[in-house]
DOMIFI-788446 format. One line per 2 residues: number of its first residue (from 0); their letters; for each residue x, y, z of C-alpha. Coordinates in nm, 2 decimals, decimal comma, padded with zeros to 4 digits. Layout:
NUM	A	X/Y/Z | ... $
//
This chain:
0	XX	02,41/01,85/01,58 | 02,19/02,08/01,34 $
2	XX	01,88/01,95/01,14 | 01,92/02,19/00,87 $
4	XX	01,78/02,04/00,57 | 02,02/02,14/00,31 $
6	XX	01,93/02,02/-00,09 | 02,04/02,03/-00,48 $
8	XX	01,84/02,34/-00,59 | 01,86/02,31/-00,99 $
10	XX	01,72/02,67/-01,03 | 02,10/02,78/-00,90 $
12	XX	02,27/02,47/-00,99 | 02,40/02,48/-00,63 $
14	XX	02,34/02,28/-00,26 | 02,17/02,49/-00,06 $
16	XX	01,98/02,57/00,29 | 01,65/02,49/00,27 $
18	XX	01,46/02,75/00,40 | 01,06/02,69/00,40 $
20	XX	00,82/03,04/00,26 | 00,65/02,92/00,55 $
22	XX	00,76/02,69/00,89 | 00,40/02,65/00,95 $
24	XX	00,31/02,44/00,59 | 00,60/02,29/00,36 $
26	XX	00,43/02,30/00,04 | 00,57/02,04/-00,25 $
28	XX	00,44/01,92/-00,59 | 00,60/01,65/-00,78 $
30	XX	00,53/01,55/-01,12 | 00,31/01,23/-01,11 $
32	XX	00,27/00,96/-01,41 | 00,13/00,99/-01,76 $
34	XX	-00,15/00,69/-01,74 | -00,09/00,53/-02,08 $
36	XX	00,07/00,21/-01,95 | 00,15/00,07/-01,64 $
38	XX	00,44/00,24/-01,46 | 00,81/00,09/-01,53 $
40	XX	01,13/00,06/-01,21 | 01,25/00,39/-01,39 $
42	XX	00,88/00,56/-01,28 | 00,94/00,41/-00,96 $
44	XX	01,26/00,61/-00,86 | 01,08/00,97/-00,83 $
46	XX	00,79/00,81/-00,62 | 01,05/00,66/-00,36 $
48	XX	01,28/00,96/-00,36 | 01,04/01,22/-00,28 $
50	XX	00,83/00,99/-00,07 | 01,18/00,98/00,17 $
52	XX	01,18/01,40/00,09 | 00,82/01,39/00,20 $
54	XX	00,91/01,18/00,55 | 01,19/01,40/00,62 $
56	XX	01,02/01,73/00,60 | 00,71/01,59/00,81 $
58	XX	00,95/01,48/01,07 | 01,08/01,84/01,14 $
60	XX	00,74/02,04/01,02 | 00,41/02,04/01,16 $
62	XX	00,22/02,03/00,86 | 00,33/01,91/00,50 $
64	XX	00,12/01,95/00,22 | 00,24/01,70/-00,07 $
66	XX	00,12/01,76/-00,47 | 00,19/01,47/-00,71 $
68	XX	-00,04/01,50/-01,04 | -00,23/01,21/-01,28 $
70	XX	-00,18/01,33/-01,64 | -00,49/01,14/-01,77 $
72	XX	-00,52/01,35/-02,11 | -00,22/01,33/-02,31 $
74	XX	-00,13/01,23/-02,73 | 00,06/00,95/-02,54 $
76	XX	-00,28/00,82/-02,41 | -00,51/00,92/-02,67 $
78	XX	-00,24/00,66/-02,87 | -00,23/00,35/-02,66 $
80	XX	-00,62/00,37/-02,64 | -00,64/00,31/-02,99 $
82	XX	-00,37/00,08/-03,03 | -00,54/-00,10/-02,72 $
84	XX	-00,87/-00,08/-02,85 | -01,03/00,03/-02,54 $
86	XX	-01,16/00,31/-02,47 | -00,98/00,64/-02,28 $
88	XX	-01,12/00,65/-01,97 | -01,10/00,25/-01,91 $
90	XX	-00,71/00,26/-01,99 | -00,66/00,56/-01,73 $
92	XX	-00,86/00,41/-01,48 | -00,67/00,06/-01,52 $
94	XX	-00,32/00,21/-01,49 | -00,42/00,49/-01,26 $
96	XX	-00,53/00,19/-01,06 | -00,21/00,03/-01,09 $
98	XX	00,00/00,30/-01,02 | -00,18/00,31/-00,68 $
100	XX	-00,07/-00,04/-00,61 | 00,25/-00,02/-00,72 $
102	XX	00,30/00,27/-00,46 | 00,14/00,08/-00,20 $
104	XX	00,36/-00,20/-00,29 | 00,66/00,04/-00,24 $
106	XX	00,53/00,16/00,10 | 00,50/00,53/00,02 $
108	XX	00,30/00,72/00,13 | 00,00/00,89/00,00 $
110	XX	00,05/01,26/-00,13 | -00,15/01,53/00,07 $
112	XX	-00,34/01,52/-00,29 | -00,35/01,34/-00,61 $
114	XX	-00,54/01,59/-00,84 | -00,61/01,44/-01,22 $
116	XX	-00,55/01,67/-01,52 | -00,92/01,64/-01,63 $
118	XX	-01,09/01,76/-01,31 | -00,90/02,04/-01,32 $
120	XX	-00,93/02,15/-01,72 | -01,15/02,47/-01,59 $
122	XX	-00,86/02,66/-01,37 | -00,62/02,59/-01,70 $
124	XX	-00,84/02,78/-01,92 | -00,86/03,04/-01,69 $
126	XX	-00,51/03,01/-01,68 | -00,45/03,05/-02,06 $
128	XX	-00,68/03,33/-02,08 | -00,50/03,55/-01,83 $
130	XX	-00,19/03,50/-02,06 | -00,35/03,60/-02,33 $
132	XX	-00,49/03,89/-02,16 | -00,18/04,01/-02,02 $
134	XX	00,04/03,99/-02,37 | 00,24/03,65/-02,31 $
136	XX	-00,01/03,45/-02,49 | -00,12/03,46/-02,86 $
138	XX	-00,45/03,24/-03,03 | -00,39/03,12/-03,40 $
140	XX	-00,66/02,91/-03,56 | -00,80/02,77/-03,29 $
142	XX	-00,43/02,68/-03,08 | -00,29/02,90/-02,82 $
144	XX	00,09/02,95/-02,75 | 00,30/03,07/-02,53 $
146	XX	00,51/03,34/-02,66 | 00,90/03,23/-02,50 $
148	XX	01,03/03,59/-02,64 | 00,80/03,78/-02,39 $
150	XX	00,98/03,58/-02,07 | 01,29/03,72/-01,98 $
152	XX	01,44/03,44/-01,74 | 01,34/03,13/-01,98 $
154	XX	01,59/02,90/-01,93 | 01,70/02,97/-01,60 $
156	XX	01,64/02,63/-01,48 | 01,80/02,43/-01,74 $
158	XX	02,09/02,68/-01,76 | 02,11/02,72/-02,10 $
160	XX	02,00/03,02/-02,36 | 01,70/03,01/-02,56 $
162	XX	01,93/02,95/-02,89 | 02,09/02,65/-02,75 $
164	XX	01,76/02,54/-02,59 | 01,61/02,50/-02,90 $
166	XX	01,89/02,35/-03,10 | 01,88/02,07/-02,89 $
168	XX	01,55/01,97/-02,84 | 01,23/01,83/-03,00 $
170	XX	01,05/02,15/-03,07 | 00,68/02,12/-03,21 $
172	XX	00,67/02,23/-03,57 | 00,37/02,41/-03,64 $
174	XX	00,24/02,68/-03,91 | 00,01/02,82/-03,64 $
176	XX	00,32/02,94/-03,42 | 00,47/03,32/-03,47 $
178	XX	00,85/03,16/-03,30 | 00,98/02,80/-03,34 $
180	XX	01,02/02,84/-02,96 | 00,68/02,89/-02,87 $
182	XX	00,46/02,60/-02,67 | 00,16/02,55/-02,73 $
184	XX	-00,13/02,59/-02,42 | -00,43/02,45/-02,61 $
186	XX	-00,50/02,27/-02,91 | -00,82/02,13/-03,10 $
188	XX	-00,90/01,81/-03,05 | -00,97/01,57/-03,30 $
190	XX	-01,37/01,43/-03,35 | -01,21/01,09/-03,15 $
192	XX	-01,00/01,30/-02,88 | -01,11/01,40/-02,56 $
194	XX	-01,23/01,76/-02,56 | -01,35/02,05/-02,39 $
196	XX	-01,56/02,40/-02,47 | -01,28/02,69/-02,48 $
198	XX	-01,33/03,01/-02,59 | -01,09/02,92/-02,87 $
200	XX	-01,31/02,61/-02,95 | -01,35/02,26/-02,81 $
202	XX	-01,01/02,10/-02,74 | -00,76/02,02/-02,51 $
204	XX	-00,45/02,19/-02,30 | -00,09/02,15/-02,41 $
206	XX	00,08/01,91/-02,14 | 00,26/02,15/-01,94 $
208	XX	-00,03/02,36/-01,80 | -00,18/02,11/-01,58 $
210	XX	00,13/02,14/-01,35 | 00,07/02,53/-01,34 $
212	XX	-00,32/02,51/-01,25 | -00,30/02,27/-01,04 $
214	XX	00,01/02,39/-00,84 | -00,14/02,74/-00,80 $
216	XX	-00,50/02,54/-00,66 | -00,31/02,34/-00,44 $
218	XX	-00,01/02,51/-00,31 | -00,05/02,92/-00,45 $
220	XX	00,14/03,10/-00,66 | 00,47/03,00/-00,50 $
222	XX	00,57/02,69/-00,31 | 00,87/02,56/-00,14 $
224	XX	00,98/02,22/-00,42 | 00,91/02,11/-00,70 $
226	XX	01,05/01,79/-00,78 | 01,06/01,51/-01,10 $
228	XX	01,26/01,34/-01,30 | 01,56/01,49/-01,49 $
230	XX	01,44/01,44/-01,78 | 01,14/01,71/-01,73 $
232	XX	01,38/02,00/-01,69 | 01,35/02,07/-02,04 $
234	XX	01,10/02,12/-02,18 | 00,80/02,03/-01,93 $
236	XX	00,94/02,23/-01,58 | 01,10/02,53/-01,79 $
238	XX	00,76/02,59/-01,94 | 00,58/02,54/-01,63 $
240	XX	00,78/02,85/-01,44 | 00,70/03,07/-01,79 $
242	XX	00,42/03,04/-01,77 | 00,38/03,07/-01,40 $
244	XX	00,56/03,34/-01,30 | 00,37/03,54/-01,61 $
246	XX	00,05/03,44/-01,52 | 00,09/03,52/-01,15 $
248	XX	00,27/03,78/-01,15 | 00,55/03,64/-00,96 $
250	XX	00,94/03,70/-00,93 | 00,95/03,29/-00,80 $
252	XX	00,70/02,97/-00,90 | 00,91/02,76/-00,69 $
254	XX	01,17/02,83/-00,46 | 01,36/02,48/-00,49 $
256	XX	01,36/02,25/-00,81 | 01,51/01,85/-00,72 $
258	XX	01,54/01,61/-01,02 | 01,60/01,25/-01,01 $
260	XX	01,90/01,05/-01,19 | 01,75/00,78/-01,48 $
262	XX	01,76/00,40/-01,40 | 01,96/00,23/-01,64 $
264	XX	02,02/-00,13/-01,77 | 02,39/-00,21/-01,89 $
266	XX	02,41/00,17/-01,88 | 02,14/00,28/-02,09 $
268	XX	01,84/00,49/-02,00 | 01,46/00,28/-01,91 $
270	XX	01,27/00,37/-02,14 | 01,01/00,21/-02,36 $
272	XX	01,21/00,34/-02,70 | 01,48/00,15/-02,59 $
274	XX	01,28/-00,17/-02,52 | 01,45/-00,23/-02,20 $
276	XX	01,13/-00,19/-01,96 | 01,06/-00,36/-01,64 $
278	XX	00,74/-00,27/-01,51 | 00,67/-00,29/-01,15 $
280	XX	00,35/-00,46/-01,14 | 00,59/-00,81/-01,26 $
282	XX	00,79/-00,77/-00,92 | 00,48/-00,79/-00,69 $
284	XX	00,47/-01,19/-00,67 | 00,84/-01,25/-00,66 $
286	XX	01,00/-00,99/-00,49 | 00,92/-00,79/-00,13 $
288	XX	00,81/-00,44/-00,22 | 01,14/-00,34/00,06 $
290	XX	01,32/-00,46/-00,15 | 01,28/-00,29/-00,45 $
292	XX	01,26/00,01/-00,23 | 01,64/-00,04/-00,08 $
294	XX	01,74/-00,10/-00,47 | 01,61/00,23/-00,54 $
296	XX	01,78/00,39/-00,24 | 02,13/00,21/-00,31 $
298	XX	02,22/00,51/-00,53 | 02,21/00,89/-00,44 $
300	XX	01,90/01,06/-00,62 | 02,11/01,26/-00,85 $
302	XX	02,36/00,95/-00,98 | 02,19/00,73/-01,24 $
304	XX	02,14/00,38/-01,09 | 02,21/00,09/-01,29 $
306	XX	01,97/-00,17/-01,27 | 02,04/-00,56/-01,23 $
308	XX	01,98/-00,88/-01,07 | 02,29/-00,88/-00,82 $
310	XX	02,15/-00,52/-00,70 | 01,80/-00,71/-00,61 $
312	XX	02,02/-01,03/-00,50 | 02,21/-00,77/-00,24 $
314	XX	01,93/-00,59/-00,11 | 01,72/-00,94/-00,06 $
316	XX	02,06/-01,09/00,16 | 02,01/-00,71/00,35 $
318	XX	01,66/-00,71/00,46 | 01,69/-01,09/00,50 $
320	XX	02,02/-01,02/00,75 | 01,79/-00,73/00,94 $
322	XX	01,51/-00,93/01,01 | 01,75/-01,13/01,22 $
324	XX	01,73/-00,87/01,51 | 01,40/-00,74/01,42 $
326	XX	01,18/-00,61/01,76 | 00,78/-00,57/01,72 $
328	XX	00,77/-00,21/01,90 | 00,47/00,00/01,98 $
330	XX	00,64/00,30/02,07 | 00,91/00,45/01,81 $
332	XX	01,22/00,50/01,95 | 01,40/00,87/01,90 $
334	XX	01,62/00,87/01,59 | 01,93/01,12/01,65 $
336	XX	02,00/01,37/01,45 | 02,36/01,20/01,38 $
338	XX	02,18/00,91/01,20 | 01,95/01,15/00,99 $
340	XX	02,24/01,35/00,91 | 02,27/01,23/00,59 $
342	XX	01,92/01,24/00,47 | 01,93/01,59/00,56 $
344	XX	02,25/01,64/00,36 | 02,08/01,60/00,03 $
346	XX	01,92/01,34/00,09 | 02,22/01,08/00,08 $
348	XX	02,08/00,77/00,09 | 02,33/00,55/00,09 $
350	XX	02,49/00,76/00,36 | 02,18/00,64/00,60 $
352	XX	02,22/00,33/00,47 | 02,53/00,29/00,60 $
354	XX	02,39/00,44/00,93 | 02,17/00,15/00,91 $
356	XX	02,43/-00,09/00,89 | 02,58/00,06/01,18 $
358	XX	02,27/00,03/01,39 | 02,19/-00,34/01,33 $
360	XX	02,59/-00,42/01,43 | 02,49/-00,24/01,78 $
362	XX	02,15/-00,42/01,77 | 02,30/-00,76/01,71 $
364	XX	02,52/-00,68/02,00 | 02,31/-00,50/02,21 $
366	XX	01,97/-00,51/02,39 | 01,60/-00,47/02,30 $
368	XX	01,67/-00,08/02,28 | 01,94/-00,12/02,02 $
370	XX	01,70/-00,36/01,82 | 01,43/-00,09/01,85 $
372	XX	01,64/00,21/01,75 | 01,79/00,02/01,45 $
374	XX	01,41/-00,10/01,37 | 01,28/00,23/01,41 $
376	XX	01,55/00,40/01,17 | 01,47/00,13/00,91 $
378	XX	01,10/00,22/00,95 | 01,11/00,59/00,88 $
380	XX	01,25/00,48/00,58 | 00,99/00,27/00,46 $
382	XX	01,19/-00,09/00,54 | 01,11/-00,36/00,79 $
384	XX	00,75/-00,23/00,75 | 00,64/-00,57/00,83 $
386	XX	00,73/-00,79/01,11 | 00,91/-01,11/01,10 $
388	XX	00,64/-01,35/01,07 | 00,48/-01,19/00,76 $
390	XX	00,81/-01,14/00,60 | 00,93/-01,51/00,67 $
392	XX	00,55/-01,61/00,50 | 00,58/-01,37/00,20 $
394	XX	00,95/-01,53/00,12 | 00,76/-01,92/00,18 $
396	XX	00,51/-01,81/-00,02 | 00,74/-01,72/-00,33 $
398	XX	00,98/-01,98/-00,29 | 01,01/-02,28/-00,54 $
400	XX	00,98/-02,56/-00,26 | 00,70/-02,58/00,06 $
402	XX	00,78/-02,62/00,43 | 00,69/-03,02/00,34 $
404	XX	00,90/-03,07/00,08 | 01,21/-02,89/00,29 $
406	XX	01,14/-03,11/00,62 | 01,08/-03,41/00,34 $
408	XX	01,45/-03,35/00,21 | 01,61/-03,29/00,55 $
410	XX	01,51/-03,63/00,68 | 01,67/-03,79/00,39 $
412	XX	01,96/-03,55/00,48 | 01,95/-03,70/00,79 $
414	XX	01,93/-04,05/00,72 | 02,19/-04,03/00,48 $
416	XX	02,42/-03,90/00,74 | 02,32/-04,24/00,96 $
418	XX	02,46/-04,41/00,67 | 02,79/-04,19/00,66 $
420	XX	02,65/-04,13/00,29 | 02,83/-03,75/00,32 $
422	XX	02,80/-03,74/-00,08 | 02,44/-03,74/-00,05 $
424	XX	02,43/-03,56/00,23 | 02,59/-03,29/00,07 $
426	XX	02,42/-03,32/-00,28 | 02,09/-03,24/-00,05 $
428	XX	02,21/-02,96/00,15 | 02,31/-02,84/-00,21 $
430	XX	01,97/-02,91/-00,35 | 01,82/-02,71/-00,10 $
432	XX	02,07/-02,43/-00,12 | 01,99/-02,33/-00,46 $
434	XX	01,66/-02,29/-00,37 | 01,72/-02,04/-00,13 $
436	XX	01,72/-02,22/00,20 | 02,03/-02,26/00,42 $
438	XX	02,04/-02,59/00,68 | 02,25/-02,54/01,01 $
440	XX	02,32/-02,88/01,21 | 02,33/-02,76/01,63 $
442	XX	02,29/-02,97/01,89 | 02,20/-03,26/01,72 $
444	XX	01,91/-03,07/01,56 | 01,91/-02,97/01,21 $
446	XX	01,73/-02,65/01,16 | 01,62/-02,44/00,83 $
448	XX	01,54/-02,07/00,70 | 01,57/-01,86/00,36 $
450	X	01,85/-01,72/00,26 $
//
């Protein structure tokens, strides 16, 4: 069976072959978080699907080299500060900081690099001036813009013409612009803003040239993906390739463009507008980090995914049901190309999901192999990444009742049996039940677990 990797590329609104610029280093920048507040289960979709994008390529290519940005300068920042009434740099530190644990907490893994917007101001200014220097730039009263007229292909990537780009978006209204169109590349900052010595004065880049500098410093002029949410197609990645492709002198920015689906709640969009935000950091004490990460897999990347608490209920009774043939393995056993199949188709996860199911059928039939190819296939995935023992603490140590109080209540259980009190023996079993753990009477022993 072939690996071919084949994927969604937006810039052709078609599936295609992936074919890398260069088999020796996949190159890949994905748009990281805008550290105003912590991140939100909506945020947390882009970071598993391209983490799973990230395995995938590494397991066929020698060497991977991962992008995925900190925007640590931003209106949206320089607002919460003040609402916040701490300072800039303490609230990007704190949510930069959780951002990192809620990855962790995910089990992704760590981009090749994780550049921040305001290390990097210096290669953006050099960036703006080269626009300006070759004609697609223009500097009015202390702003520069981007002059959409002088790019040719400008919305390629969302598909639509300039007319109709405009007419449905939030477009900046300025007096300082020559076209309604135009994006702005640097602004003055106000005295309480972050700011930086320009050659158009002290202030601060538009948002959409951090992703050009820092691409180009990472990965060159052109790379293989570029991946983020869908919402980013327009304006933020459409601006990024204009002002790429002019500043580089390039035909291509990059070659393949992936967006993510939104998570939803009773079918409408997560987003802090809507007041419907669920911030990861609140699932770390109740909930296994796996299984969030199965919830966010449950759906193919490019269908919306509706969030709710029979999705969370599913994926916990699925991990839970895994663990039942789980195998400690130091050596990872070969996954086939037949299993990976659908990863590599798109990346369908709920197609390897299904492998998955599969697998643990033949493990709970089978021998230690079978347990340790269904293990490893759940690993390369990012689940069952811990073994049985700490998974069976992590559930005690969230549940509503201790090993004492469960031992406590099966004795009465017990007793009440003796007695041929069934009603209370029942109303016990019950008790216990809805607190998650199931009894099972065997051979005159009653034994216990979480469900």
């Amino acid at each position: 069976m072939s690996n071919d990797i084949f994927l969604t590329n937006n810039l052709r609104n078609k599936k295609e072959k992936f074919v890398p610029i260069n088999e020796q280093n996949i190159r890949m920048y994905v748009c990281g978080p805008t550290v105003y507040d912590d991140p939100h289960i909506g945020n947390a979709r882009p970071i598993v699907v391209f983490d799973i994008l990230y395995k995938i390529f590494k397991k066929k290519y020698s060497k991977v080299t991962y992008v995925r940005n900190i925007t640590d300068v931003d209106d949206k920042i320089i607002k919460s500060s003040k609402e916040n009434n701490i300072s800039i740099s303490e609230l990007t530190n704190k949510v930069t900081e959780s951002f990192g644990e809620d990855c962790n907490y995910l089990n992704c893994e760590t981009p090749t690099h994780q550049p921040k917007a305001t290390e990097n101001i210096d290669l953006m200014i050099e960036m703006v001036s080269e626009l300006i220097k070759k004609g697609f730039a223009y500097e009015n009263n202390s702003h520069v813009y981007f002059e959409v007229k002088k790019f040719n292909d400008y919305g390629q990537l969302s598909n639509k013409k300039l007319e109709h780009l405009i007419a449905g978006s939030r477009i900046e209204i300025s007096e300082n612009k020559k076209n309604s169109e135009d994006f702005v590349l640097w602004k003055p900052s106000a005295s309480d803003e972050p700011s930086w010595d320009s050659p158009w004065g002290k202030g601060r880049p538009g948002w959409h040239l951090e992703c050009s500098a820092m691409s180009k410093k990472f990965l060159g002029d052109e790379f293989d993906v570029h991946g983020g949410g869908i919402d980013l197609i327009f304006p933020h990645h459409e601006n990024e390739i204009a002002q790429s492709r002019c500043a580089n002198d390039t035909k291509v920015f990059a070659n393949f463009w992936l967006h993510n689906a939104f998570i939803t709640m009773s079918n409408e969009k997560m987003a802090k507008s809507q007041g419907n935000i669920l911030k990861i950091k609140d699932f770390r004490n109740k909930i296994s980090g796996q299984v969030l990460r199965l919830a966010l897999m449950s759906a193919h990347y490019k269908q919306p995914l509706d969030w709710n608490d029979k999705l969370l209920e599913d994926c916990q009774n699925t991990i839970d049901k895994w663990y039942n043939v789980y195998i400690d393995s130091k050596n990872n056993a070969d996954i086939s190309d037949e299993i990976l199949q659908p990863l590599h188709d798109d990346l369908n996860t709920p197609g390897y999901i299904a492998n998955l199911h599969k697998l643990y059928e033949k493990a709970l039939k089978g021998n230690d192999n079978d347990k340790a190819a269904f293990v490893s296939a759940c690993q390369f995935v990012g689940l069952l990444n811990q073994n049985k023992d700490e998974w069976l603490s992590f559930k005690m140590s969230k549940a509503s009742i201790s090993e004492k109080e469960i031992l406590q209540k099966i004795d009465e259980r017990n007793k009440a049996r003796e007695n041929k009190n069934y009603e209370e023996a029942d109303k016990i079993r019950n008790e216990l039940l809805d607190k998650g753990v199931l009894i099972e009477d065997k051979d005159g022993k009653t034994t216990w677990k979480f469900k």
